[in-house]
N, C-alpha and C positions, 0 to 999 in steps of 0.2 A: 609587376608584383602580383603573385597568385592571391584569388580571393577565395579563401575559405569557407563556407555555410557550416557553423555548428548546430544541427537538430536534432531538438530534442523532442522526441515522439509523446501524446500523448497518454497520460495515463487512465485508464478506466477508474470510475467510482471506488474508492475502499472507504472502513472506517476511519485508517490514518489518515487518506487525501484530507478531509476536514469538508469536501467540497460543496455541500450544504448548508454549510456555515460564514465560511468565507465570504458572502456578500453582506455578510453585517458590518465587515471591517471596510468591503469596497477593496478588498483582496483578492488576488487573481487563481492561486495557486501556495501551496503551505509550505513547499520545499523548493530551491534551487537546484537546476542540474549540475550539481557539486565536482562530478568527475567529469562531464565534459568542461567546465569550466579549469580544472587542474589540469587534462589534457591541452586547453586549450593557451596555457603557459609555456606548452612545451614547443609552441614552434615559435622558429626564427621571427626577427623581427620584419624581414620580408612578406612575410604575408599580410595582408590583410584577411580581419574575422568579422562575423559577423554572425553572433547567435540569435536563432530563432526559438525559444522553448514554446512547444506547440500547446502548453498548458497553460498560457495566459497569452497567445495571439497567433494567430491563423497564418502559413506560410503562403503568403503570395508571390503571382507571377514574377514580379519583379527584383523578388528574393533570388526567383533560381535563375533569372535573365542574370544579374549582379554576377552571382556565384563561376567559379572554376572547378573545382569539388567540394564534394557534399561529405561529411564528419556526422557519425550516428553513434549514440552510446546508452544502451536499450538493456533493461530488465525485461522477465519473462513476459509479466503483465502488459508490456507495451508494447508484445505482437502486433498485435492489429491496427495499431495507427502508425508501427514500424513499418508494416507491408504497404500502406496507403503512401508513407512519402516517398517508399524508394520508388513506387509505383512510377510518382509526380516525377522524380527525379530522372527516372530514364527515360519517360516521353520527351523529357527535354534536355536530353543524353548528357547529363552531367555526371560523372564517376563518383559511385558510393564508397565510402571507406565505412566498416562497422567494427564497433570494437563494443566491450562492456559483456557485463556475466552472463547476458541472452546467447550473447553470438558464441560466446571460449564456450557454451554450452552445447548450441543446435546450429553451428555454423555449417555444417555437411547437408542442414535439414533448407535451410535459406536460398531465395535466388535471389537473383536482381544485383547483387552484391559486388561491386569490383575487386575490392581487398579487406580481406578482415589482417585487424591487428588485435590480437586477442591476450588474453591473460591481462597481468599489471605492467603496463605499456609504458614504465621512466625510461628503461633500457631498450624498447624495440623501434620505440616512436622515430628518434633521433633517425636512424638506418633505415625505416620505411620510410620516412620524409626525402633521405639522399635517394635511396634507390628509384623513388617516384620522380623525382624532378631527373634523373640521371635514365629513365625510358627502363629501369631493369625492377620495376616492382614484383616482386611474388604476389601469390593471388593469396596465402596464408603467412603470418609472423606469429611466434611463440616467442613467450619468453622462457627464457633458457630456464633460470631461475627466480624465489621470489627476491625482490628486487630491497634494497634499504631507502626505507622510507624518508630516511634522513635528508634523501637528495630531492623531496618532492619539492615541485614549487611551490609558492602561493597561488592558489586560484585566482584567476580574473574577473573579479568579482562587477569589475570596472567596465565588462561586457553587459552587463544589464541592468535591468530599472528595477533595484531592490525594494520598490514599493511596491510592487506586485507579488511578492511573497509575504507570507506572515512572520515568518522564521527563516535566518540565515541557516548555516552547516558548514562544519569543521568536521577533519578525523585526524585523531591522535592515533588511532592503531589498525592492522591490519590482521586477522586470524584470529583463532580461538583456541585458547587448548583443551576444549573439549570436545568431544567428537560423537553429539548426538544422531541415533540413525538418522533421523529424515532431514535433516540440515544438508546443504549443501557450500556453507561457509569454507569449512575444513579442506574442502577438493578443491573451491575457488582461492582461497589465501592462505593455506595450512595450518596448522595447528600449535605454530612459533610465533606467539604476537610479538610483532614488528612495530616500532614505535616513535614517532618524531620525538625531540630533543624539547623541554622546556622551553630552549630560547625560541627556536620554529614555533612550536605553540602559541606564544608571547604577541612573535612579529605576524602569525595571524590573524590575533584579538587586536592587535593596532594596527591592520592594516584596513579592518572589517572599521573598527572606531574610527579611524581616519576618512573612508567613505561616507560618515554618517548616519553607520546602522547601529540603530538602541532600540532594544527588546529581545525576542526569544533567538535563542543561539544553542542548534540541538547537534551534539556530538555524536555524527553518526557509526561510530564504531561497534559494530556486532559484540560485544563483547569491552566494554572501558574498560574492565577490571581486571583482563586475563592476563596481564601482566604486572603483577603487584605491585614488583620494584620499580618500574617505571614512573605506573601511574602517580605512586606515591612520590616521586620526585616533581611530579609534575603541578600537584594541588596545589602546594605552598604557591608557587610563584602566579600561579591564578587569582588566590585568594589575594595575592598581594595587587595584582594586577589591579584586582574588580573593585578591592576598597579605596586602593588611588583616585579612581575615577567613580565611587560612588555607587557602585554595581551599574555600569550601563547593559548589563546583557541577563538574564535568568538562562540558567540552564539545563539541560535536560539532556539525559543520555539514554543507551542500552545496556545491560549488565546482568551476569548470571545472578540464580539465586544466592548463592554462597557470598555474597556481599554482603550479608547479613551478619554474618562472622567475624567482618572487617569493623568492628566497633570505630577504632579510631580514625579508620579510611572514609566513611560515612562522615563525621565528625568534618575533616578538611571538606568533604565533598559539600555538606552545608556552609560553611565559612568560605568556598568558594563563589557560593551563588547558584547549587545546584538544585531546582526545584520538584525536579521531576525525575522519576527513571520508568524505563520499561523493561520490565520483565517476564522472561518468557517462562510461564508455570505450568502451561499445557495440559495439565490434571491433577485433579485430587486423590487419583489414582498410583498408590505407590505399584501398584505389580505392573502397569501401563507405564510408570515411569523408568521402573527398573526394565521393560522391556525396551523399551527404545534408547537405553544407555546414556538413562540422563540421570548419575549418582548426585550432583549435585542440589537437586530438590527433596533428596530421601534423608531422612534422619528416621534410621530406625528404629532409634528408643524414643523416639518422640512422632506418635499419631497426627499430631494438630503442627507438625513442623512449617508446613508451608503455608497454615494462617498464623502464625506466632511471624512468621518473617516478614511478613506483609505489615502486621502490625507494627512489627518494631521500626521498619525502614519509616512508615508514618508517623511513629511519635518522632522519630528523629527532625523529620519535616519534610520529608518528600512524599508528594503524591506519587503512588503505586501506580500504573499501567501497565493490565497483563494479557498477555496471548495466550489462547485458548485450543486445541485440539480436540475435535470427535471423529469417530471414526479409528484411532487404535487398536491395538489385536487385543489387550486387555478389558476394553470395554465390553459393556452389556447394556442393556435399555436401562439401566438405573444410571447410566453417564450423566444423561441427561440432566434429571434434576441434582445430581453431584455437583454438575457447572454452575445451578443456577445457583446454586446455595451457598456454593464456596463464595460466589460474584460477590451475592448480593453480600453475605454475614462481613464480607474483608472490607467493601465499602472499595470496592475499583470502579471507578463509575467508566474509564475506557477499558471495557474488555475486548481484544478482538478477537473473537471467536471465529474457526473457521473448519472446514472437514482437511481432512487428513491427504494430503499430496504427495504422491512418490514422485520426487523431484532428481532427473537424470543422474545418473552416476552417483548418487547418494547409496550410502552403506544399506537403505529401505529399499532402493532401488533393487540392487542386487540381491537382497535377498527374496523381495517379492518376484521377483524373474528368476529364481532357481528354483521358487516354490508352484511358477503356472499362471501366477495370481494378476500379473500386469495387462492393462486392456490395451490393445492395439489401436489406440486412439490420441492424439495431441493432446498437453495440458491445455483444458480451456479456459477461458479469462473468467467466467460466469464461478458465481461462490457455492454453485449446487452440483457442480461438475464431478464426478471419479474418474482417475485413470488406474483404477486397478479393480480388486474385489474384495469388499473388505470382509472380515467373518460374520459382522455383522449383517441383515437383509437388508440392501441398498436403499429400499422403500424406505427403511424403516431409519434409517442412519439420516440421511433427507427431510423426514420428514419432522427426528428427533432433534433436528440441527436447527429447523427452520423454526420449531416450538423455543428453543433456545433462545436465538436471538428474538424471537417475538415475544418473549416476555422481558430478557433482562431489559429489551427496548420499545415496551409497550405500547402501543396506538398512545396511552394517555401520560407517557414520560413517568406514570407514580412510584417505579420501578426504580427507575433513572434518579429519580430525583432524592429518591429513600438512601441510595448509595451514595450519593453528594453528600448525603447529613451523616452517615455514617462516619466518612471520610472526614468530614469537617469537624467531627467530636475527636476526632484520635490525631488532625495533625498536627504536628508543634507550628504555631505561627512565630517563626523566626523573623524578627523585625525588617533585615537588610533583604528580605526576600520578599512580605508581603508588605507593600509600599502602600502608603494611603494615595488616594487618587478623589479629584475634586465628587463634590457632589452630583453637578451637572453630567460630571463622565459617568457618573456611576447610574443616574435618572435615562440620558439618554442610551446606556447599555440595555437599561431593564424594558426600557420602553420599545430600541428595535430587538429583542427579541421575543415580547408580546404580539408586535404584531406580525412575526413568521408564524408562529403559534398554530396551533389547530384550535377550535373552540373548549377540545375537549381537553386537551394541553392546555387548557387558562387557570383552572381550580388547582390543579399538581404546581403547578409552577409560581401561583402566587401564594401557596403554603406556604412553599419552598423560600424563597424570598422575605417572607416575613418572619418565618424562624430563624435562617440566618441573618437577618437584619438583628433582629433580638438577641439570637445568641452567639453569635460569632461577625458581629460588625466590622472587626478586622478582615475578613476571609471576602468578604462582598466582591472585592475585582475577582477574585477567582472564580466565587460562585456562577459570577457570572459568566467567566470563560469556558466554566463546564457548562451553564444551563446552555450555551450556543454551540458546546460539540453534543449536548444530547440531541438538541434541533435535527444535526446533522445525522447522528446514528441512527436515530426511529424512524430520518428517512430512506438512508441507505436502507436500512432494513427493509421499509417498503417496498422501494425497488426492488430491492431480489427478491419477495414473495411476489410484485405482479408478474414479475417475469417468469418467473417459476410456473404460477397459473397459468396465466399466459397456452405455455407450451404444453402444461397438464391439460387444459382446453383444449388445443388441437387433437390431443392424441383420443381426448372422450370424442369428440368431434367426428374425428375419424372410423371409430368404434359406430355412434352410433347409425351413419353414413353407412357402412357397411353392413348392420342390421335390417337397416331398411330397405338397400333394394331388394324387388322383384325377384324370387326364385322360380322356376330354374334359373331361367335364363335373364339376363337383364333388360330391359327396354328401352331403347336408344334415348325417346324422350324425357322418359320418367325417368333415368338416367343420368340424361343430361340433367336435368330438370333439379335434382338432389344435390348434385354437385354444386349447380349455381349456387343455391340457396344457401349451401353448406361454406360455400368461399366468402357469400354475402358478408354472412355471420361471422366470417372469423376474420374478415375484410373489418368490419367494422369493431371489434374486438381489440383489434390491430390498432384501429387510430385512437383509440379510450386512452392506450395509455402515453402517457405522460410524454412531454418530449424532452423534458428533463430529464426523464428516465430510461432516457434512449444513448445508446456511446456503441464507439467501435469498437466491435469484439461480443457484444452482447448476445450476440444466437438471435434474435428474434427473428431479424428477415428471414436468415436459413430457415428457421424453422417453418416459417410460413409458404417458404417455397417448398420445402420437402412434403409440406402437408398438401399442396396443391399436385406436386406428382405423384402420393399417393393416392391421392381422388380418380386420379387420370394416369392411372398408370401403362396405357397402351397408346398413351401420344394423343390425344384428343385436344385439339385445340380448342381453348375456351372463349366463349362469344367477345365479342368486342367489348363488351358491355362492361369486362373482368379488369377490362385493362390497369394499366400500370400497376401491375401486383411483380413485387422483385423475383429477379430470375436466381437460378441456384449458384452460391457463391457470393451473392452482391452481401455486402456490407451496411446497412442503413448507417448514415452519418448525423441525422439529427441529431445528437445530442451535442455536435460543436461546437451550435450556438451560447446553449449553456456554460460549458466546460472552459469557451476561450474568453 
């Protein structure tokens, strides 16, 4: 019987990972690898599987000693600890198969790889599987068409120790029918949402209850709502499901703005147990919005439309979570505080703000590459990264970006915590959603997130706590589940300002490195001599930061080697004394420890 290894690659730090928070729970990781686990339904019962997710433990030797081939299913973001396993994987020559939205994207750009299965894999998986075991595998599989979801399986949920996530995942649908430029949803699943069946739905809420998963359960569909008809068939039988049983699950989805329209869809979506949506509102900017052909956030007799929808979806009872974009052709340096205002006044305390990405073969793509504007350079994983040229001055977009998230996610949370209370004044507390929870659970929440805290974070946060103890006593487990993802975001934030610096230091470093030597000519000693001093410094600059704040993909090393070959740029080998300073290309991995 062939053994299988399903890996799932690391993810770099974001706001969604949660991954600064998660140790309050003694959680590993916030999501499961949902589509290698549904793939991983799809083979015969001959084989043997065995997943590795490399977000809540470390692939060891004996993992790839076990294994016959190795199964990768990778988003953009998890390049870099993608490159790191198949690295592991061919020194110990076991055959890579890669499938998922990275590879149907940049599998021409990848090496290492023995065979990609690409696209939505119900239909190609079955014939890659024959043709491998049969010696005639192709080195690429397409699917023909997109595939009906009806035939998905249940994922094998039964491959891992659900205690290590915080939150299961289901999808009801696949595609959007709407066709924003910079999305790339619409090229990956098109724009005919595809839909499982109620009863599927059903037997995947009783298959997950049957395992003994009770709590969050986030329906990761791009879009729940793009399919009206469906979805509406689908509510009831949830609603019916969740009150049978009590509501074991809260849940939470993605959804365009125009759900807002849907009165009575909203309506079932709370009587099903749905507590949360996110949605993606991008700007306050209608000409920014009408640029990139997103009609469903405009209402053009109404100015204040997309804080009225934000509102409305909160009084109904769901907390709002919205994604943010800077860097637009429509913006100007007034985006900036546009973001913060819209944030703060709607009371979204998870905004996730981020610069603007032309993401391959997207409608943005295309046209920024007819216009000149695309940089000849890789999407990098790092949140301060451009791959093009926006109209904006790149300084300025960078540095407008980074003011953004440093205020709505302030050193002292008072930011953070002011949109909790905002939130918490406008949302309807629907009983079968916000459940009482003992005292003790509620004492020991407040007390481990006092002591993450920062000092300065202790006065915001026990305001914070005492007014919703006072005026929203019901709301307390939530508050408390926001005040521990704010934990998280002020520290992400962190991190990508030291890193940011960080590199901003090298480059003055360099600067002023090159002011100071000797003119004309330079002086081998005094030379030498500048350099050291200059690597010393940036040597030590280096180990300051955080090693939590260190992951693969991060830029630091490179950058730190690129600045050492600038110093030395005619090959000078530097004293002994420099050593172990990473060579060009290396990777720093420190932040494993954290992350597994």
């Amino acid at each position: 019987m062939p053994n299988a290894l399903l890996l799932y690659p690391r993810h770099p730090p974001t706001y969604w990972g949660n991954n600064f928070a998660l140790d309050l729970l003694g959680i590993r990781a916030a999501f499961p690898p949902l589509g290698l686990l549904t793939v991983a339904a799809m083979f015969p019962p001959r084989y043997n599987l065995r997943v590795v997710d490399l977000n809540v433990t470390s692939l060891e030797d004996r993992d790839l000693e076990w294994a016959d081939l190795a199964f990768t299913s990778t988003m953009i973001v998890q390049r870099p600890s993608l490159e790191q396993v198949v690295e592991r994987c061919n020194r110990a020559g076991i055959p890579v198969i890669a499938g998922g939205p990275h590879p149907t994207t940049f599998h021409r750009e990848m090496e290492g790889i023995d065979h990609f299965v690409l696209d939505e894999v119900e239909e190609t998986f079955p014939t890659f599987l024959q043709d491998l075991e049969n010696g005639t595998a192709k080195e690429v599989y397409r699917a023909p068409r997109k595939p009906d979801v009806t035939v998905t399986p249940l994922p094998r949920f039964d491959l891992i120790d659900m205690s290590d996530y915080y939150s299961m995942c289901l999808q009801f649908s696949r595609g959007c029918p709407f066709d924003c430029e910079f999305c790339d949803i619409t090229k990956l699943y098109g724009r005919v949402s595809r839909t499982k069946t109620p009863e599927q739905m059903v037997a995947e809420f009783d298959h997950l209850h049957e395992l003994g998963w009770r709590g969050p359960l986030f329906l990761v569909d791009d879009n729940f709502i793009g399919n009206k008809r469906e979805v509406t068939r689908l509510l009831p039988a949830i609603a019916e499901w969740q009150k049978e049983r009590g509501y074991p699950f809260s849940l939470s989805t993605e959804a365009s703005v125009n759900l807002v329209r849907m009165n009575d869809l909203m309506d079932v979506m709370i009587e099903a147990g749905f507590d949360t949506v996110f949605l993606g509102i991008e700007t306050p900017n209608p000409k920014a919005l009408k640029k990139m052909k997103k009609p469903q956030n405009i209402d053009m007799r109404d100015d204040n439309y997309l804080f009225a929808a934000v509102r409305k979806i909160q009084r109904k009872g769901m907390q709002v979570q919205g994604g943010f974009i800077l860097g637009l052709d429509e913006d100007d340096e007034s985006a900036f505080d546009a973001q913060i205002d819209f944030i703060q006044e709607t009371g979204i305390p998870i905004a996730l703000v981020g610069l603007l990405t032309a993401l391959k073969d997207t409608n943005l793509w295309e046209r920024l590459k007819r216009e000149g504007r695309l940089l000849d350079k890789p999407i990098e994983i790092n949140a301060t990264s451009l791959n093009f040229r926006p109209q904006m001055d790149p300084a300025t977009l960078v540095e407008g970006y980074l003011r953004v998230i440093g205020t709505i996610y302030d050193s002292t949370l008072e930011n953070y915590f002011e949109r909790c209370l905002t939130l918490l004044e406008h949302l309807n507390p629907v009983p079968h959603i916000h459940k009482p929870v003992s005292e003790h659970a509620l004492y020991a929440g407040i007390m481990g997130i006092r002591r993450r805290l920062t000092k300065g974070q202790l006065p915001a946060f026990s305001r914070y706590i005492a007014k919703v103890s006072r005026d929203h006593p019901r709301m307390m487990p939530l508050a408390i589940r926001l005040a521990a993802t704010g934990h998280h975001c002020e520290k992400f934030t962190r991190q990508q300002t030291v890193i940011r610096e960080f590199k901003e230091y090298l480059n003055s470093e360099l600067a002023t490195v090159h002011d100071a030597r000797p003119e004309p000519a330079p002086t081998p000693g005094v030379d030498d001599r500048l350099r050291q001093a200059a690597l010393n410094r940036a040597h030590a600059r280096h180990r300051a930061i955080p090693e939590e704040f260190r992951y693969a993909g991060d830029g630091i090393s490179e950058a730190l080697a690129a600045f050492q070959l600038a110093l030395d740029p005619e090959g000078h080998r530097p004293p002994a004394t420099r050593g172990n300073l990473p060579v060009v290309g290396e990777t720093l991995d420190a932040g494993e420890a954290a992350r597994a």
